[in-house]
Residue frames relative to the residue before (quaternion, step in Angstrom):
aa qw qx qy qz dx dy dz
X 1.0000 0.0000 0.0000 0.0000 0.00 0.00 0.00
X 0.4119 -0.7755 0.4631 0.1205 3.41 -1.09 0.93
X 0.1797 0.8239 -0.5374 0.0054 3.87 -0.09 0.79
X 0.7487 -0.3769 0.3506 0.4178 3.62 -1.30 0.46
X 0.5585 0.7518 -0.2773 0.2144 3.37 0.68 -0.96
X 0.5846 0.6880 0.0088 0.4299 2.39 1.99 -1.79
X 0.6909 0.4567 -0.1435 0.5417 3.51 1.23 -1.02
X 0.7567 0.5788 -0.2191 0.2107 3.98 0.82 -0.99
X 0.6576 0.4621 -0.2591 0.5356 3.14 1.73 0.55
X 0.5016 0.5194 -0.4123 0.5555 3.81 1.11 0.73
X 0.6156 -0.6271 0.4610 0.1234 3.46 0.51 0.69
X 0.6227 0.5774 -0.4462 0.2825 3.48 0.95 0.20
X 0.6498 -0.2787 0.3970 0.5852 4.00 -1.09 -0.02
X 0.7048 -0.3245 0.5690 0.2722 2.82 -2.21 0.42
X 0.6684 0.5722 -0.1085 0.4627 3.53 0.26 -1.75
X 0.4847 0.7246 -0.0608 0.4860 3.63 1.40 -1.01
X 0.8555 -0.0576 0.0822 0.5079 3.00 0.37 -1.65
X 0.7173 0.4349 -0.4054 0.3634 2.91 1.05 0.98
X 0.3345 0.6738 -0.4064 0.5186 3.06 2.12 1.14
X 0.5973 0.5025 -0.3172 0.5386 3.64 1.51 -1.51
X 0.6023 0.6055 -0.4030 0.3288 4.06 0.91 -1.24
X 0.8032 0.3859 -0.1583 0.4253 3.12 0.61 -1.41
X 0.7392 0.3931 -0.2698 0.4757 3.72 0.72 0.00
X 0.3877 0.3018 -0.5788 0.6508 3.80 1.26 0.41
X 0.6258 0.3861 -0.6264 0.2587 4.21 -0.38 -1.06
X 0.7069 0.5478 -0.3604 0.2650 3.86 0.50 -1.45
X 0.6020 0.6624 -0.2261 0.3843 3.32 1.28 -1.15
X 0.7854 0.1446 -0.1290 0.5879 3.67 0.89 -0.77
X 0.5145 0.5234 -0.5404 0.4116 3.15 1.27 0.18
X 0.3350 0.6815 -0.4173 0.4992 4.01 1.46 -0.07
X 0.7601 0.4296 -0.1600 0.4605 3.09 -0.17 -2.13
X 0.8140 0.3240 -0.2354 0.4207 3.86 0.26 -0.58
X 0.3011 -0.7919 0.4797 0.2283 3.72 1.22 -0.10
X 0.2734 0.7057 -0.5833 0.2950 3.22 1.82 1.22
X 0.2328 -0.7648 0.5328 0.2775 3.99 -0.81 0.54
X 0.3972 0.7392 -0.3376 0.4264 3.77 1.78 -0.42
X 0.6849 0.4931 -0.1712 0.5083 3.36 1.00 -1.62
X 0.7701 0.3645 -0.2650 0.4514 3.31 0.66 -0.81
X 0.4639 0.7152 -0.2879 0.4363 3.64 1.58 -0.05
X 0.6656 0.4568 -0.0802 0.5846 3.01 1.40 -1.72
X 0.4752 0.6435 -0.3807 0.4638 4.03 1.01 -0.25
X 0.7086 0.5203 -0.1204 0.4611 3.26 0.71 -2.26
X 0.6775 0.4635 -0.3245 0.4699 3.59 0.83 -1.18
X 0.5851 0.5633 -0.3386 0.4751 3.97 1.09 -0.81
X 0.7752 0.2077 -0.3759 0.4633 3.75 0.37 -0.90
X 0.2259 0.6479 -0.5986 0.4134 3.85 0.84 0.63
X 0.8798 0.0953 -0.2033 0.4191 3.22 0.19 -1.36
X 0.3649 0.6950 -0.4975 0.3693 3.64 1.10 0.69
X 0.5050 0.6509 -0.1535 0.5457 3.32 1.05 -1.34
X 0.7127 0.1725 -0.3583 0.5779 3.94 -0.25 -0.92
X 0.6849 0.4500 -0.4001 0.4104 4.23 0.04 -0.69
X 0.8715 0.3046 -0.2860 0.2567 3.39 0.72 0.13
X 0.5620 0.1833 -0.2298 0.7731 3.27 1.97 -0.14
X 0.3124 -0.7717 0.5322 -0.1538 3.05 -1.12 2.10
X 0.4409 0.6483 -0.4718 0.4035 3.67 1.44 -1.09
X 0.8172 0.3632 -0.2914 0.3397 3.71 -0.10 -1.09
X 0.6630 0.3297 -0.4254 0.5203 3.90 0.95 0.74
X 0.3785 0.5737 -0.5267 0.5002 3.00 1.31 0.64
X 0.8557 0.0376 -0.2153 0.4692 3.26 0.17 -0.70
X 0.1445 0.7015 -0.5022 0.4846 3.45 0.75 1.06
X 0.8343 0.3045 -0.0525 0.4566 3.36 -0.05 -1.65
X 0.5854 0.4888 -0.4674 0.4471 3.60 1.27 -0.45
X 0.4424 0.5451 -0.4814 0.5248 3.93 1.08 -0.79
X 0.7786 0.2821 -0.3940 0.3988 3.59 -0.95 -1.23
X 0.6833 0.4407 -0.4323 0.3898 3.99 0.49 -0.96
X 0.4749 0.6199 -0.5040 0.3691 3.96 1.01 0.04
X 0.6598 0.4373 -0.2699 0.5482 4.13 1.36 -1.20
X 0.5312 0.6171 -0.4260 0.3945 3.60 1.06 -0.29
X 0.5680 0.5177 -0.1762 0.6151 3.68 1.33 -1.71
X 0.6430 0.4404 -0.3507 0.5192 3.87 0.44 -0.56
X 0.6309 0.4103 -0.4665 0.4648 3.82 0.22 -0.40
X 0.7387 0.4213 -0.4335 0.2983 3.08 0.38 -1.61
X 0.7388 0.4358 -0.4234 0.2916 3.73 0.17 -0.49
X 0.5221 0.6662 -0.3337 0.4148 3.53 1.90 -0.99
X 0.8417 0.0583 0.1173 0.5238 3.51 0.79 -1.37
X 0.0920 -0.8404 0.5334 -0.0284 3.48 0.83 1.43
X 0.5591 0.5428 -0.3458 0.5227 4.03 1.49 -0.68
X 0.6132 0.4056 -0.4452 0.5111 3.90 0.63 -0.38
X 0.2254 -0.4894 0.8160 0.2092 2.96 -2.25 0.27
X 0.0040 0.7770 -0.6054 0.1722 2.97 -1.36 0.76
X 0.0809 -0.8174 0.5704 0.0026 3.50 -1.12 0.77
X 0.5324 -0.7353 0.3961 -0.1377 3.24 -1.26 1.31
X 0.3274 0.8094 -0.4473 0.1941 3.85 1.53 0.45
X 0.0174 0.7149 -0.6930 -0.0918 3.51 -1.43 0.34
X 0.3562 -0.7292 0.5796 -0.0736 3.52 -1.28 1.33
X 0.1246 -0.5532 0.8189 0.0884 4.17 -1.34 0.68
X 0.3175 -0.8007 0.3893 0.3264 3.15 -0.69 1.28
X 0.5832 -0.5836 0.2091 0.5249 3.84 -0.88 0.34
X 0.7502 -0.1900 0.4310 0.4641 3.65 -1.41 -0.61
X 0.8753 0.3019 -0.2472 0.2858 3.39 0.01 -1.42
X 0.7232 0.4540 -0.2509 0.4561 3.02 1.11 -1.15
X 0.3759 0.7100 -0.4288 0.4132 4.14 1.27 0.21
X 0.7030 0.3191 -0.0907 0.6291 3.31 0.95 -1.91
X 0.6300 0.3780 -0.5196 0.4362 3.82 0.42 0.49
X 0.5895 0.5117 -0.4224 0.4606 3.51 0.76 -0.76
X 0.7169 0.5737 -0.2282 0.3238 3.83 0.62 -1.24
X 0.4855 0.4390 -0.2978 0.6949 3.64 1.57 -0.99
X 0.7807 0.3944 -0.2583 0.4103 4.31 -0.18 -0.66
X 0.5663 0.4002 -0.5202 0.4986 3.35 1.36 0.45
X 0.6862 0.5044 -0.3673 0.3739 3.36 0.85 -0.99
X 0.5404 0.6313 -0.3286 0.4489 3.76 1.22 -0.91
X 0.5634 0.6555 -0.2569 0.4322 3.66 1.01 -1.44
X 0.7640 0.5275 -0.1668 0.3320 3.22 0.35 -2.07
X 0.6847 0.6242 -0.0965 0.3637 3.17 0.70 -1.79
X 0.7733 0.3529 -0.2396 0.4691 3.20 1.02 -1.23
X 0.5893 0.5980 -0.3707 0.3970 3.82 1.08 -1.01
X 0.6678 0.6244 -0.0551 0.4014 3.09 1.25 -1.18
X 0.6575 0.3602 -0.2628 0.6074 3.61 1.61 -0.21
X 0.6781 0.5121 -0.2890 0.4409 3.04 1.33 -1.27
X 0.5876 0.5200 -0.2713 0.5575 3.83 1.34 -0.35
X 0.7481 0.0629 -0.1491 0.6436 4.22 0.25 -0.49
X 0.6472 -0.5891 0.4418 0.1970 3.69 0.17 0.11
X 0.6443 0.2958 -0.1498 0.6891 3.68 1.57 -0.35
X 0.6939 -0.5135 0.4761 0.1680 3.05 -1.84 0.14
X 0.4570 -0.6538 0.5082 0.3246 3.64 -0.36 1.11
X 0.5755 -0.5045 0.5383 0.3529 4.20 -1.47 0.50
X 0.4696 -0.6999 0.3984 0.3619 3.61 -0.81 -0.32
X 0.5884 0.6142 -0.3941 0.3481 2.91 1.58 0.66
X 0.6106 0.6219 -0.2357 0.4298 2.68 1.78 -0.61
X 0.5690 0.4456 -0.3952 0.5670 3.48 1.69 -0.46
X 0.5853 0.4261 -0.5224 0.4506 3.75 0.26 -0.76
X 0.6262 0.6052 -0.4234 0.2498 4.31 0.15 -0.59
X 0.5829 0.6811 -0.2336 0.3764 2.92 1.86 -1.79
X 0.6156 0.6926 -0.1411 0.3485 3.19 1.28 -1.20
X 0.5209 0.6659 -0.2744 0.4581 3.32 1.56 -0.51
X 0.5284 0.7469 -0.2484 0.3182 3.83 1.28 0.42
X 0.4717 0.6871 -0.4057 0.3751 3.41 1.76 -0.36
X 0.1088 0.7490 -0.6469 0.0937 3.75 -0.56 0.84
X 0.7495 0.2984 -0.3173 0.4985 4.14 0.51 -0.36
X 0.2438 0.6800 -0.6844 0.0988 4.04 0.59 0.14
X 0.7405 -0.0497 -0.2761 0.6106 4.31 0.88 -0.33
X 0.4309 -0.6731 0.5986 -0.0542 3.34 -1.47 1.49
X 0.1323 0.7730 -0.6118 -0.1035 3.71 -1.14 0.25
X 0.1066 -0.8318 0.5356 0.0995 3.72 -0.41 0.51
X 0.3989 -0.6056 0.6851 0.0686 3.25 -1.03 1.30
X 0.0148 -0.6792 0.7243 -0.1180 4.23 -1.12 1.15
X 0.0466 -0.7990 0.5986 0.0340 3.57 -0.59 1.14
X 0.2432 0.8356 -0.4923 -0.0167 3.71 -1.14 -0.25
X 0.4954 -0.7086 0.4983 0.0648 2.83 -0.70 2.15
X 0.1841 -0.7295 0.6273 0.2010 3.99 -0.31 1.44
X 0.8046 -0.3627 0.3960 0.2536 3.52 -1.63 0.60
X 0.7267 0.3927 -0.2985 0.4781 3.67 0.55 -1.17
X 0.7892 0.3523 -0.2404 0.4418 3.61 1.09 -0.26
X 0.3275 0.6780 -0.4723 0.4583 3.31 1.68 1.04
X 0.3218 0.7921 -0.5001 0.1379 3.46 -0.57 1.12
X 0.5208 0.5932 -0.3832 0.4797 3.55 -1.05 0.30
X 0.6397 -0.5582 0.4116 0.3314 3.67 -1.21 -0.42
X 0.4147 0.5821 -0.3810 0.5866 3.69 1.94 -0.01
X 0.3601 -0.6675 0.6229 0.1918 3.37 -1.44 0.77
X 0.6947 -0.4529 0.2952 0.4745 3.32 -1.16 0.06
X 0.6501 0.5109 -0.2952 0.4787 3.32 0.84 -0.67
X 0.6294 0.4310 -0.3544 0.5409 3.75 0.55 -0.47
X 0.9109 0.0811 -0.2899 0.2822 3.53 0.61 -0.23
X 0.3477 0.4904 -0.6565 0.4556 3.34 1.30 0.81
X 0.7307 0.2651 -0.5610 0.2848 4.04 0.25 0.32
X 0.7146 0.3582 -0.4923 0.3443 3.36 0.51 0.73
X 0.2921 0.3242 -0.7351 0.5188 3.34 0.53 0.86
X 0.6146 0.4791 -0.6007 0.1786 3.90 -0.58 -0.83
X 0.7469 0.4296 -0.2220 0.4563 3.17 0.46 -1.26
X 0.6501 0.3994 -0.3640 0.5341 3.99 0.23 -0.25
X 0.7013 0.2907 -0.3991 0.5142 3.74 0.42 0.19
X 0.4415 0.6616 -0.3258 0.5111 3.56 1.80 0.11
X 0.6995 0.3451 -0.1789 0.5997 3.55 1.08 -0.80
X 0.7937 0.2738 -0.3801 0.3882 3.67 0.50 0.29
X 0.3699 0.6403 -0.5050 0.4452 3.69 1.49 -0.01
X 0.7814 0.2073 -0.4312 0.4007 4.06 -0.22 -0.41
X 0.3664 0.6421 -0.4197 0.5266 3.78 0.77 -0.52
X 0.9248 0.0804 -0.1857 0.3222 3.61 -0.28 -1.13
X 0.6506 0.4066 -0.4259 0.4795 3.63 0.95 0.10
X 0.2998 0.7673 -0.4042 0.3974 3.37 1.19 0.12
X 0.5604 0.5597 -0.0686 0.6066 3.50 1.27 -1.78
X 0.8128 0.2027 -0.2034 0.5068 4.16 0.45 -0.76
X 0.7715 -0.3953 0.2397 0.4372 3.77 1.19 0.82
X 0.6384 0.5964 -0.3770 0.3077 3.45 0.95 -0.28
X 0.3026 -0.8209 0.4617 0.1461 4.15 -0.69 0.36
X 0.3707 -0.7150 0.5419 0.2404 3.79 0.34 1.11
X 0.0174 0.7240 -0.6797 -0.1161 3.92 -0.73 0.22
X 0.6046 -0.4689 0.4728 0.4371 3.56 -1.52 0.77
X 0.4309 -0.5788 0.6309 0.2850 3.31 -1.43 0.37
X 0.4490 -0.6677 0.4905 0.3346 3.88 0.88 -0.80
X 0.5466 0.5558 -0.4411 0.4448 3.96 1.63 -0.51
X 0.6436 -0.3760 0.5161 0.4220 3.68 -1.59 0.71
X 0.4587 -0.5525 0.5897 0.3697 3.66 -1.52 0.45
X 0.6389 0.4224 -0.5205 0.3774 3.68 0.46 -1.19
X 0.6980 0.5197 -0.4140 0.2669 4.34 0.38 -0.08
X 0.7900 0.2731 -0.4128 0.3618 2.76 1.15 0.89
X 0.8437 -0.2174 0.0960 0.4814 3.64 -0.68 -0.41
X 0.2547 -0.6101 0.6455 0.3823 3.65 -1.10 0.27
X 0.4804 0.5096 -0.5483 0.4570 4.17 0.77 0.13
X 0.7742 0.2854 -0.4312 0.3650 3.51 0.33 0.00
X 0.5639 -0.7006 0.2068 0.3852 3.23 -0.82 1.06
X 0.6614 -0.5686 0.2193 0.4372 3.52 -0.52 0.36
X 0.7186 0.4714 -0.3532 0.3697 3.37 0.98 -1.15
X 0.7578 0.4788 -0.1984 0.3964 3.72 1.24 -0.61
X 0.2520 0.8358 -0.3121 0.3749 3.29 1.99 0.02
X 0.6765 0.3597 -0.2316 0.5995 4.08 0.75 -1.12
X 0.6803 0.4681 -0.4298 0.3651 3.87 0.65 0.11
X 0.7447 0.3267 -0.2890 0.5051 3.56 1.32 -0.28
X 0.3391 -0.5102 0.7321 0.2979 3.71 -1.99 0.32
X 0.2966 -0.7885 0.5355 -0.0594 3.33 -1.17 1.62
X 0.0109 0.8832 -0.4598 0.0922 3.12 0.91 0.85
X 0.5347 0.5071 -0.3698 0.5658 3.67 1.54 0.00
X 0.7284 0.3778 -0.3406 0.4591 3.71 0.73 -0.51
X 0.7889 -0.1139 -0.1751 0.5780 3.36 1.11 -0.50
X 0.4411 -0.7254 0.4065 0.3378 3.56 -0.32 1.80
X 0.4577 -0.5666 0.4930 0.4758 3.47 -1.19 -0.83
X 0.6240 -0.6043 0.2738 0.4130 3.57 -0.88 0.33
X 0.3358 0.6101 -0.5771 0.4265 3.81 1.13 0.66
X 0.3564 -0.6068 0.4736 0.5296 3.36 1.11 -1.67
X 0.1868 0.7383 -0.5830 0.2829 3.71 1.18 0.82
X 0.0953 0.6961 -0.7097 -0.0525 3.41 -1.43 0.79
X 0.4020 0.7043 -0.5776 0.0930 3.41 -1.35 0.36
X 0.5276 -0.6311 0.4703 0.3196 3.58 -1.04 0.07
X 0.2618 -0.7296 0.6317 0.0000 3.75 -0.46 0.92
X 0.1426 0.7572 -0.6374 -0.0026 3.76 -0.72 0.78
X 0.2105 -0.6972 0.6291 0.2716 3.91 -0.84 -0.05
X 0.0055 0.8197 -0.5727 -0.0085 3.43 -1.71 0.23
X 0.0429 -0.7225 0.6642 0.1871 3.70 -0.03 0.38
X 0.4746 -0.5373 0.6906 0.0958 2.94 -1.83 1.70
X 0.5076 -0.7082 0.4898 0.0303 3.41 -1.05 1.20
X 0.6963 0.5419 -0.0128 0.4705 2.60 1.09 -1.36
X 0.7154 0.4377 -0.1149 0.5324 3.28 0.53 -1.57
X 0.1097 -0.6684 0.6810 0.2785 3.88 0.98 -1.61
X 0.7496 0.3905 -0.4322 0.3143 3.69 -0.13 1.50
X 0.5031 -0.6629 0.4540 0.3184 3.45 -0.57 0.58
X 0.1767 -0.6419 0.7370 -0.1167 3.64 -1.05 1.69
X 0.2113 -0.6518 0.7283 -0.0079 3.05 -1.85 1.28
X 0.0879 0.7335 -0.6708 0.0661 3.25 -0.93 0.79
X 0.3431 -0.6560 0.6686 -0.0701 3.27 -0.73 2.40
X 0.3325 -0.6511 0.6821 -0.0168 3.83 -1.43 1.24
X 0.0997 0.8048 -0.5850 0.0103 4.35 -0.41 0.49
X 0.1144 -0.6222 0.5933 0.4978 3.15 -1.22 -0.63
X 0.7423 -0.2645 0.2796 0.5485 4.02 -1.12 -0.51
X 0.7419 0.3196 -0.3077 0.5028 3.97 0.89 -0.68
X 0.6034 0.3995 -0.4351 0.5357 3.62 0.61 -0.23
X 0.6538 0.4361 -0.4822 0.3870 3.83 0.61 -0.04
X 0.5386 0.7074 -0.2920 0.3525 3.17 1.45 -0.93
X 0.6648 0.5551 -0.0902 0.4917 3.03 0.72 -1.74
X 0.7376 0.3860 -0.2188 0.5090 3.82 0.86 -0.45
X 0.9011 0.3020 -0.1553 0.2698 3.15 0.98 -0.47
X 0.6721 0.0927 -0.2482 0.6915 3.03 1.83 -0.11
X 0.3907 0.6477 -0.4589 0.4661 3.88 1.39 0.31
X 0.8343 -0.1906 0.4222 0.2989 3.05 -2.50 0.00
X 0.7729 0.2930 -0.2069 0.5234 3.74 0.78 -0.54
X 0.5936 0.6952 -0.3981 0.0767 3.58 0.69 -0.13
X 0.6523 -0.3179 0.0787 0.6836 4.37 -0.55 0.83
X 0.6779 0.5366 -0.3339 0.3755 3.08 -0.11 -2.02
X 0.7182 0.3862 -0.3050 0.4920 3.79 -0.69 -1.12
X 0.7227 0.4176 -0.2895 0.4685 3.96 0.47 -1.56
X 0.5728 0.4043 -0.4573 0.5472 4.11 0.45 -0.61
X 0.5667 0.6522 -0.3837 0.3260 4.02 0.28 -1.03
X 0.7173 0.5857 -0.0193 0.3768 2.66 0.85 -1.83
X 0.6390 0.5068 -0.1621 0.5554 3.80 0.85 -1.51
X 0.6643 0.6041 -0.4131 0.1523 3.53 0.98 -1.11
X 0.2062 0.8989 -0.1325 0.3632 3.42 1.49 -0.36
X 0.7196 0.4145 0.0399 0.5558 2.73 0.61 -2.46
X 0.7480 0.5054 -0.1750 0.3929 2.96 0.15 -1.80
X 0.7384 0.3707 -0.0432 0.5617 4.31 0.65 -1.20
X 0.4769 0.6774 -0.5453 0.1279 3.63 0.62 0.37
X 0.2324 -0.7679 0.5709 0.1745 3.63 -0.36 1.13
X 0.5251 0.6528 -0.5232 0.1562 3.96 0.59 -0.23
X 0.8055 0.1061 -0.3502 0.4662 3.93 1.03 -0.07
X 0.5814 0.3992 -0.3316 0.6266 3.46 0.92 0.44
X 0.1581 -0.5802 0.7990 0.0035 3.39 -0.45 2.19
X 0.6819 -0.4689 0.4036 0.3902 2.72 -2.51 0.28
X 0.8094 0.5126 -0.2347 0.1643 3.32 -1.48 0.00
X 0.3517 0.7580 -0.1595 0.5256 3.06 2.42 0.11
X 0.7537 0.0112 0.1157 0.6469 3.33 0.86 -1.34
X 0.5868 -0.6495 0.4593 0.1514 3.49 -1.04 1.47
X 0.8181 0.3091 -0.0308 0.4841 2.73 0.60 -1.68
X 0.4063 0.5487 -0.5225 0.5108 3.77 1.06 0.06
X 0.7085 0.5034 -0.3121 0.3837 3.36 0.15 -1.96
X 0.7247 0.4955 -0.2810 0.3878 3.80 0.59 -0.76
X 0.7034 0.5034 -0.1786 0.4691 3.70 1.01 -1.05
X 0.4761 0.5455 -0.3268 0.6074 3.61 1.98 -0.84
X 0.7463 0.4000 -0.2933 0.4438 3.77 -0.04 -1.11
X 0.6566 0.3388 -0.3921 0.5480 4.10 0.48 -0.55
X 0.5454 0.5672 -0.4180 0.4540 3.82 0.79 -0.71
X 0.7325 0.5338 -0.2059 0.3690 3.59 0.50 -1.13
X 0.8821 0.3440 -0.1015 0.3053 3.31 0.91 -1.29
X 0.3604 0.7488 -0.2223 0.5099 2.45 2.37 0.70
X 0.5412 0.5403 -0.1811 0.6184 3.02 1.42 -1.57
X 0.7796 0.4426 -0.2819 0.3417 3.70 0.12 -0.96
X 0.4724 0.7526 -0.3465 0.3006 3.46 1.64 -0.71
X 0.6846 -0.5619 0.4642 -0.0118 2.89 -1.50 1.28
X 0.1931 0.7720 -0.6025 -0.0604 3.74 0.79 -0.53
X 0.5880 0.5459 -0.4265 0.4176 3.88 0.19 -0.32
X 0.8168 0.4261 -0.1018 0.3754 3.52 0.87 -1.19
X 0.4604 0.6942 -0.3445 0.4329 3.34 1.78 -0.24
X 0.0929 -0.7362 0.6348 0.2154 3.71 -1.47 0.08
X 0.2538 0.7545 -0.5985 0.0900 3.41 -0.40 0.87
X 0.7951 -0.4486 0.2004 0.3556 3.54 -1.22 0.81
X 0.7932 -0.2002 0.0689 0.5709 4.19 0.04 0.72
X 0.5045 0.3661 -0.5926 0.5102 3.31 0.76 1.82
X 0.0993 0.6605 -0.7421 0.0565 2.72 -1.75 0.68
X 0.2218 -0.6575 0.7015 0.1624 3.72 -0.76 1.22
X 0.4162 -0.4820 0.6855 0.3530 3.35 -1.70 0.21
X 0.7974 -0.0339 0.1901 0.5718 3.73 0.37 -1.19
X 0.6041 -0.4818 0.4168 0.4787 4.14 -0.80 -0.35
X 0.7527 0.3631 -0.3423 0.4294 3.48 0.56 0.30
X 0.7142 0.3856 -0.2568 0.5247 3.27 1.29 -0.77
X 0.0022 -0.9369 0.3411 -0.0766 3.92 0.17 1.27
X 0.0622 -0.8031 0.5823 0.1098 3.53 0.32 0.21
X 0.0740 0.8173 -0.5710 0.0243 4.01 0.03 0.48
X 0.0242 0.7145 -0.6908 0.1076 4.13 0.27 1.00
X 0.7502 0.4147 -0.2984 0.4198 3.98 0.21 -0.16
X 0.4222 -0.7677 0.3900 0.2834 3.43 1.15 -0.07
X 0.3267 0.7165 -0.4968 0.3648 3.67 1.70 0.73
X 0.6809 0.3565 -0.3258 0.5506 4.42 0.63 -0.14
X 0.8917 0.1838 0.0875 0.4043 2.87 -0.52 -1.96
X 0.5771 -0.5777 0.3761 0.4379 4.26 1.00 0.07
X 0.4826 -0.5676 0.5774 0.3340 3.70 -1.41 0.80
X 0.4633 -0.6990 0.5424 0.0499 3.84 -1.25 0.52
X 0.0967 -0.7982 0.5923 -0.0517 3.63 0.52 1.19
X 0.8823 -0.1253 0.0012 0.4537 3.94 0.38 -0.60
X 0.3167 -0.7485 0.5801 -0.0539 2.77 -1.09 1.84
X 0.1381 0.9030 -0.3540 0.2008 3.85 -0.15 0.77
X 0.0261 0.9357 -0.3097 0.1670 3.71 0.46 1.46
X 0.2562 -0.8648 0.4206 -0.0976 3.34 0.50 1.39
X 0.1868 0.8601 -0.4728 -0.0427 4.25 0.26 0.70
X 0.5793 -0.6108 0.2846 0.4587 3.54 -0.56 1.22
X 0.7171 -0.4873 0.3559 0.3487 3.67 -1.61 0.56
X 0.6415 0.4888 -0.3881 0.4459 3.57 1.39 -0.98
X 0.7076 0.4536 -0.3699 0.3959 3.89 1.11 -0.89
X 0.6194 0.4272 -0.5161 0.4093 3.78 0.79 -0.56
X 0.5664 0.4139 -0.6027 0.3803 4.28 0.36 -0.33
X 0.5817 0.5438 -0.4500 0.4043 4.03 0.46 -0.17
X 0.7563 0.4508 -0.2388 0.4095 3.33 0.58 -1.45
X 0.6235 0.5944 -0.3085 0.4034 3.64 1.88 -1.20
């Protein structure tokens, strides 16, 4: 069996080793008449494909940088930031082994048998944020007024710049998709008609205590599915270097995702395969790896310029409220 693992110590590019990844998977995914393997290939030159023709986040990112230019005049008193992400290498092939791991179990543990391999290879049909942008607002103090705290209203600016984000890239080619949550899960601040397009993770957090707003969109234009995640500064906090952040929250899920208690080994091919790349990921070294302009000091201390941990950065974008730029002016 073939697993990334395999590839992270020859020094080559990202791009590199995920041309050699994806053509040994097709190759024996041939020879074995696995269709999973050859699923998991297709899903790799996805992210070959965005790392190598770039023109179309070019203009991509000019669209989103059009709602960026729209705060600043809407809400010159917010600060705000503007980031956009390709998601990385590692965390692609972790998400991709934890759908199949996900499926498999819910699915036995629900009819009592194993799902066909078409029916897992279908499940699979779910990638929609591989490039992400997140919007981080924050209402400074001198412009806290009224009887709302700061917190009560940096979430309603959240949500009212929530209701005009699909509305206006809509207008620059972009296509809201249903999220699939129940409407009653999310806010009544979002407006009703646009409510079934987002995952409200601010109305109900998750049980780490993640909050944020989750939209989808297919880019017309481009032909790819773009996520665009809504925070304030403490719900970013709190995700990213807090009790709720990826790292700690993937850790966490693993659990979920690897549960061997009704599915011994040797039962399910494709379990047994998605557990073992799932695993030897978790178990990874990042300190000990060689790959082209990474180097971890250790798993916490990361420097990721290639987009092999934490994801390559396509838009960088920093907005300071009107009271901080007369300081800074």
């Amino acid at each position: 069996m073939i697993t990334l693992n395999d590839y992270l110590y020859s020094g080559d590019t990202v791009l590199k080793i995920l041309l050699r990844y994806s053509s040994d998977l097709k190759k024996e995914s041939l020879e074995t008449q696995n269709t999973i393997d050859l699923a998991h290939s297709n899903f790799l030159i996805q992210i070959i494909e965005l790392l190598e023709h770039t023109d179309f986040l070019t203009s991509q990112s000019q669209r989103i940088k059009e709602f960026y230019l729209y705060m600043t005049q809407k809400y010159p008193f917010l600060a705000f930031t503007f980031k956009g992400r390709i998601k990385s290498l590692i965390r692609a092939e972790e998400k991709f082994n934890g759908y199949i791991l996900e499926f498999i179990y819910d699915y036995y543990k629900e009819n009592g048998k194993y799902p066909s391999e078409a029916e897992i290879k279908n499940s699979l049909n779910c990638f929609r944020d591989l490039i992400a942008y997140r919007i981080v607002i924050s209402l400074p103090l001198c412009h806290v007024s009224g009887k709302e705290t700061q917190e009560e209203q940096e979430r309603r600016y959240l949500y009212e710049i929530a209701n005009v984000l699909p509305g206006f890239l809509e207008e620059r080619g972009f296509t809201p998709e249903l999220s699939g949550y129940a409407v009653h899960d999310g806010s009544e601040e979002l407006d009703k008609a646009i409510r079934p397009y987002y995952r409200d993770y601010v109305h109900t957090p998750r049980p780490s205590g993640y909050r944020s707003l989750h939209i989808t969109f297919y880019d017309n234009h481009a032909r790819c599915y773009t996520e665009v995640q809504l925070r304030t500064k403490d719900m970013d906090d709190l995700a990213e270097i807090g009790a709720a952040d990826h790292y700690g929250y993937e850790k966490s899920q693993e659990a979920d995702r690897t549960k061997r208690d009704i599915i011994p080994a040797g039962e399910c091919v494709f379990f047994d395969e998605a557990y073992e790349r799932f695993r030897m990921l978790q178990d990874l070294d990042l300190s000990s790896i060689n790959v082209n302009m990474f180097k971890a000091f250790n798993n916490q201390l990361i420097n990721d310029g290639c987009g092999l941990f934490r994801g390559r950065q396509i838009l960088p974008f920093e907005h300071l409220s009107r009271f901080q730029d007369d300081l800074t002016g």
